[in-house]
C-alpha positions as a LaTeX table, in Angstrom:
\begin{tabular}{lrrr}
\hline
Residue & $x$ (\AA) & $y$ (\AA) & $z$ (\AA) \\
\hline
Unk1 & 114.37 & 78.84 & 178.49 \\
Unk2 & 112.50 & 75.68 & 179.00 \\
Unk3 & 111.81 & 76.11 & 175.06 \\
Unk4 & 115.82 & 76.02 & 174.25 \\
Unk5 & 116.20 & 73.22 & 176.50 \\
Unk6 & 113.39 & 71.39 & 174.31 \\
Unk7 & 115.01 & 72.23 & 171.16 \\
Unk8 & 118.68 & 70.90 & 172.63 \\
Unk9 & 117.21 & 67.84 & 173.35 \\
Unk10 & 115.21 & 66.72 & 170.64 \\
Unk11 & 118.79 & 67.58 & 168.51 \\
Unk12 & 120.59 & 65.49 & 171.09 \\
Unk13 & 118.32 & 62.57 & 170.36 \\
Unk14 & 118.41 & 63.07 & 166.75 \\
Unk15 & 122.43 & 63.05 & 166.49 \\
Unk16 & 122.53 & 60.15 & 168.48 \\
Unk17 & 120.06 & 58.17 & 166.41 \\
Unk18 & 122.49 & 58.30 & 163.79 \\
Unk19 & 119.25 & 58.33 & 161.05 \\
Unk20 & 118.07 & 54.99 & 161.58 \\
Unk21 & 115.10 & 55.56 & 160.62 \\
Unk22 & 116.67 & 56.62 & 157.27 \\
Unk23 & 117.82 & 53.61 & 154.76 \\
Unk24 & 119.86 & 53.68 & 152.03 \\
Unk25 & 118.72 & 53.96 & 148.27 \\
Unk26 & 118.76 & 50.93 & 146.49 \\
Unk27 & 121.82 & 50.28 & 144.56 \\
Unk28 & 120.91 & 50.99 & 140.44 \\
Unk29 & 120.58 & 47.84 & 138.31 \\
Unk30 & 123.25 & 46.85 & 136.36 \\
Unk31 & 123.57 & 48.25 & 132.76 \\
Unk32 & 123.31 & 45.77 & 129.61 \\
Unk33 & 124.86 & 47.05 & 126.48 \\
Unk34 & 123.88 & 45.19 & 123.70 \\
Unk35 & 125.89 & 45.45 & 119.98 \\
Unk36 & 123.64 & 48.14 & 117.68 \\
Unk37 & 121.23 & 46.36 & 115.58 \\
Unk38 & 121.17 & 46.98 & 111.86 \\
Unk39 & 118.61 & 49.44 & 110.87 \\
Unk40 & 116.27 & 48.77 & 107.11 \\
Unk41 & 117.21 & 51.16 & 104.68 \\
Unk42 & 112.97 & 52.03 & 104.67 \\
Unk43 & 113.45 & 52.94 & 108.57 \\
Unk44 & 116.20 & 55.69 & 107.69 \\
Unk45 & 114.19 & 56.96 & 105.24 \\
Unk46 & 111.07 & 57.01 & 106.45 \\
Unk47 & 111.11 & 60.42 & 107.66 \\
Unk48 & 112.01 & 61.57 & 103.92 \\
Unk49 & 109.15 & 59.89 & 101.85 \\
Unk50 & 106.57 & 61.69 & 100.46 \\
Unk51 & 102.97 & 60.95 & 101.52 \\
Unk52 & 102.19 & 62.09 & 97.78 \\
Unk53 & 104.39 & 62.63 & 94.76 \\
Unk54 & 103.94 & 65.81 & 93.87 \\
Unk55 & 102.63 & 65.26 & 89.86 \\
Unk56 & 99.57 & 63.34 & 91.78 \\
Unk57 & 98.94 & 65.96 & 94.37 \\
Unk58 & 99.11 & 68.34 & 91.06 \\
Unk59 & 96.26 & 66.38 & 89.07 \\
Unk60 & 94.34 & 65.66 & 92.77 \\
Unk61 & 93.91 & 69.29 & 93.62 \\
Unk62 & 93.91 & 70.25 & 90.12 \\
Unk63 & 90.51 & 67.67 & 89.60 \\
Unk64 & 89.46 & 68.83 & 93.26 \\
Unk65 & 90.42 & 71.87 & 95.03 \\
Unk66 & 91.74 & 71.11 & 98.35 \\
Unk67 & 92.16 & 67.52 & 98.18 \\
Unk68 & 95.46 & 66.80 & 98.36 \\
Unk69 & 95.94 & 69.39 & 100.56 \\
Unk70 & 93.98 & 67.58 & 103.25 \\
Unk71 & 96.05 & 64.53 & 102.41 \\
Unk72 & 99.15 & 66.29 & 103.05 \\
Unk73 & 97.86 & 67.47 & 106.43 \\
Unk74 & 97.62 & 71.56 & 105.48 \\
Unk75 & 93.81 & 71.92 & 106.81 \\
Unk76 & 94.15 & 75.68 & 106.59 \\
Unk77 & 95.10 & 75.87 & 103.32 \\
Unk78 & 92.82 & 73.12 & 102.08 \\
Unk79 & 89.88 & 74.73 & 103.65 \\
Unk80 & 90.65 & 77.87 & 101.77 \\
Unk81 & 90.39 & 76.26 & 98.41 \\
Unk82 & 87.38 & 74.77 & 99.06 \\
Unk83 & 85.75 & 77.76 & 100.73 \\
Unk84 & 86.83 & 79.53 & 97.61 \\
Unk85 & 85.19 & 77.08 & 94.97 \\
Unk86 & 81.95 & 76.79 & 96.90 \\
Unk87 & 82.13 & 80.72 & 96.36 \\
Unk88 & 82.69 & 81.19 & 92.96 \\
Unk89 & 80.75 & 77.96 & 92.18 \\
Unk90 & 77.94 & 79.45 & 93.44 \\
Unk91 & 78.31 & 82.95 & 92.60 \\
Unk92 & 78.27 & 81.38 & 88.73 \\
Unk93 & 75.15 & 79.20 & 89.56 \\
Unk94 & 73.43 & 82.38 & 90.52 \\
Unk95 & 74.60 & 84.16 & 87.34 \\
Unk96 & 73.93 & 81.99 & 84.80 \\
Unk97 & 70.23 & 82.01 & 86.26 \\
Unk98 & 69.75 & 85.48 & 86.18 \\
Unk99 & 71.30 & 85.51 & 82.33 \\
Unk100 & 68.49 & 83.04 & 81.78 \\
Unk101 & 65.78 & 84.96 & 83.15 \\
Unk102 & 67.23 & 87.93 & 81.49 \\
Unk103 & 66.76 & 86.16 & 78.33 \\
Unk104 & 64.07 & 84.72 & 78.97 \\
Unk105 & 62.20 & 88.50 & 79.59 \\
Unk106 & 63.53 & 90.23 & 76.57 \\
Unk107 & 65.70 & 92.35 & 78.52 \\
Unk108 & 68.00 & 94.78 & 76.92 \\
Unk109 & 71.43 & 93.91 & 75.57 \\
Unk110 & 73.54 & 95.68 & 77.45 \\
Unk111 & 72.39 & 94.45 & 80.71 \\
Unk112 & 72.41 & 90.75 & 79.46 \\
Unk113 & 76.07 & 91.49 & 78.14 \\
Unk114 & 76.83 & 92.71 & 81.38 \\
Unk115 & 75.54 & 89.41 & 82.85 \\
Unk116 & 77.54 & 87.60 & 80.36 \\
Unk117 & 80.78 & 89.11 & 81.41 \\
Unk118 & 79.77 & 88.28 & 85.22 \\
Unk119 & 79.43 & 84.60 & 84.15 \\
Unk120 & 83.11 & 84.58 & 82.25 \\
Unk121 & 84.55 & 86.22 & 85.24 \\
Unk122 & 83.24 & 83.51 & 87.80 \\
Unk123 & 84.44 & 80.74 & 85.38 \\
Unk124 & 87.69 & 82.04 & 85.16 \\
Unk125 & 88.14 & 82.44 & 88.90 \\
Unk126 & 86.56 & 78.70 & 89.13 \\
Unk127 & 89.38 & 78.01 & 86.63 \\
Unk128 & 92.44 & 80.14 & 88.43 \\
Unk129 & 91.28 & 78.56 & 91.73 \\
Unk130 & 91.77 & 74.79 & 90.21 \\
Unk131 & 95.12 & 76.03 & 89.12 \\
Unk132 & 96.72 & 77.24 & 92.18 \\
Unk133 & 94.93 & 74.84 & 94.39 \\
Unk134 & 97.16 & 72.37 & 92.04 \\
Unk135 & 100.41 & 74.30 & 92.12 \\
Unk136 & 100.41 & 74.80 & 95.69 \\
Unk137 & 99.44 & 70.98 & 96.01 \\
Unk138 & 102.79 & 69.79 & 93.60 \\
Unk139 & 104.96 & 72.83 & 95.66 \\
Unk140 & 103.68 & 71.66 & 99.21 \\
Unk141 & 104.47 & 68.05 & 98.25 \\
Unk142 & 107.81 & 68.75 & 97.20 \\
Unk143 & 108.21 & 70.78 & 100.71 \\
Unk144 & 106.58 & 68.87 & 102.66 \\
Unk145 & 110.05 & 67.96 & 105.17 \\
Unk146 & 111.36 & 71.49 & 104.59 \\
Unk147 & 111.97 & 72.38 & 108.71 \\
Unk148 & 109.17 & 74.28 & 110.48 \\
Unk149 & 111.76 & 76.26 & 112.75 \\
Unk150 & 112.42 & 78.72 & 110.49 \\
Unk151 & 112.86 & 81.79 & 112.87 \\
Unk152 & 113.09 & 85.57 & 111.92 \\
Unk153 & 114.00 & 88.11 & 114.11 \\
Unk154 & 114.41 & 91.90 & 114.03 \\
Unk155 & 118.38 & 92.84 & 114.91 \\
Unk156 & 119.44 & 96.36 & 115.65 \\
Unk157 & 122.00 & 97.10 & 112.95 \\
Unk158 & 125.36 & 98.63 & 113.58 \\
Unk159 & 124.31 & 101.92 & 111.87 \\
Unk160 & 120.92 & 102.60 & 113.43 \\
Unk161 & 117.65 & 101.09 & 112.06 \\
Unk162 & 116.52 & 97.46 & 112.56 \\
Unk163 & 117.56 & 94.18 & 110.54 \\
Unk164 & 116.50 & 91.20 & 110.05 \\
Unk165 & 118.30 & 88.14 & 110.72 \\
Unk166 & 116.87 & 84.57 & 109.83 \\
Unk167 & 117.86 & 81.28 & 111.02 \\
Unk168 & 117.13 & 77.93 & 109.13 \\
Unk169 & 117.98 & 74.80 & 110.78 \\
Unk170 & 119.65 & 72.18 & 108.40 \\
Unk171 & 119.83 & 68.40 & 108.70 \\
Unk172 & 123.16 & 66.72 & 107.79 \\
Unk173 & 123.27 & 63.52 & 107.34 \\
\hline
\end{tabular}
């Protein structure tokens, strides 16, 4: 009882205050609309300019593998590149040594031919890698702005199975 009697009173007291102890919020400042300024044609394009044209990202990669690639911000696919020429670089610095010691011994033909096909084979891969590190340079260039949302998700189609439906966001100017 002597609880409820607490409880009636302290709400008594706190009706009658009427909140003083509250004060209002402070009235928002006023709002200033000033005209639009005119944007620089550079500014609405910025987002659209290449940070390589693609024939130079072409001849950069194609000179170096994963160069332009790291100038167009694609790390992963840079590092790949490289990781591959250090490979096959390699792979045909230890080959043509062992064709020269093979030589160099007299060994038979067959397994020096052998070693001579080993050598073409890293070359050409040395070669191939140049090549696509280039094409995928001029390609990612060209790209570079296409949207990153692209989104793929399986649907259940209207006959049974499973679909695929794709959605591709698309800027309009």
């Amino acid at each position: 009882m002597l609880r409820s009697v607490w409880l009636g009173l302290a709400f008594v007291l706190g009706a009658a205050s009427g909140g003083a102890g509250q004060t209002p919020p402070p009235a928002p400042p006023p709002v200033v609309v000033s005209p639009p300024q005119p944007v620089a044609a550079e500014d609405t394009l910025s987002y659209m300019a290449r940070p390589i044209k693609p024939l130079k990202a072409f001849f950069m990669s194609l000179a170096v593998p994963g160069w332009s690639q790291a100038r167009l911000d694609r790390k992963l696919t840079g590092a790949l590149f490289v990781t591959i020429e250090g490979l096959a670089l390699g792979m045909t610095v230890k080959t043509i040594r062992e064709l020269k010691y093979l030589e160099r011994v007299g060994a038979d033909s067959a397994r020096t031919a052998s070693k001579r096909s080993q050598r073409q084979d890293w070359l050409i891969l040395l070669g191939f890698n140049h090549l696509f590190s280039g094409i995928e340079a001029f390609v990612g260039s060209e790209l570079h702005d296409f949207p990153d949302d692209l989104r793929l998700r399986a649907v259940p189609m209207p006959s049974g199975g499973i679909g695929i439906q794709a959605s591709i966001p698309v800027r309009w100017p």
